[in-house]
N, C-alpha and C positions, 0 to 999 in steps of 0.2 A: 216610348211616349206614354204620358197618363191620360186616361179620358177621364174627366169631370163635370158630372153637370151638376148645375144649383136650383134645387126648389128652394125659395125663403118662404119663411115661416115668421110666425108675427113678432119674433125674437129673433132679430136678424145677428145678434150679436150673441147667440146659443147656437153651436153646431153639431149637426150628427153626425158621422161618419159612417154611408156603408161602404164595404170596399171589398173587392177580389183581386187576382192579377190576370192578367190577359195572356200571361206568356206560358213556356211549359219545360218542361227540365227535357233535355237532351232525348231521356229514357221514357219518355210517358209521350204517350200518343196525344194527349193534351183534354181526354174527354172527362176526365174528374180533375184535372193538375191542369187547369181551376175552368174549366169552360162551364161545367155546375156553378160553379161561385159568381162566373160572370153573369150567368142567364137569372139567376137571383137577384143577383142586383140591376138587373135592366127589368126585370118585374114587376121589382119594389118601386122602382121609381117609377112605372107606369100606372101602378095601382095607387099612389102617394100623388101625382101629378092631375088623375082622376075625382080625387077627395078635395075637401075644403082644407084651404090655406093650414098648413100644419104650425104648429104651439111656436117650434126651433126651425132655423132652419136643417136642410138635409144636404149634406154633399156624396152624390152618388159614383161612385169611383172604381175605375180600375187601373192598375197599374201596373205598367212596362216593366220589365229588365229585374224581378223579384228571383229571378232562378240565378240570376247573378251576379246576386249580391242586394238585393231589395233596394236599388239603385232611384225606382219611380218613388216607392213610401215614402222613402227621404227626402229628394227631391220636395214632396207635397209636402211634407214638415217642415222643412224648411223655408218654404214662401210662405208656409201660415206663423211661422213663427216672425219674418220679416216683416210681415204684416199686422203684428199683433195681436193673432187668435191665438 
């Protein structure tokens, strides 16, 4: 599964992507292969949620199933593309 959350920004129709994966390859205990990437991006959008309404909005993301085969990314690119972002 992906988790996404959304701060909008005063450009609701400008997106930013942060993003890590949640998951971890087979061979990696999972503390850099990405549990760093995730704890940055749960950060940022607590220090972004903290702030005044940001320019764009921010979609704060991590995603599923990237060790095989980046199966979540996709996933999200494709419902923003069905959606028209």
């Amino acid at each position: 599964r992906n988790v996404v959350g959304t701060l909008k920004g005063e450009r609701e129709d400008e997106i930013i992507v942060v993003c890590a994966h949640h998951d971890s390859a087979p061979t990696s205990p999972g503390a850099c292969d990405n549990a760093g990437g995730c704890a940055t991006v749960l950060e940022l959008a607590r220090v972004f949620a903290a702030s005044p309404k940001p320019w764009r909005t921010i979609h704060f993301c991590t995603w599923g199933s990237h060790e095989t085969g980046m199966h979540g990314s996709e996933a999200y690119i494709r419902a923003a593309q069905a959606a028209g972002r």
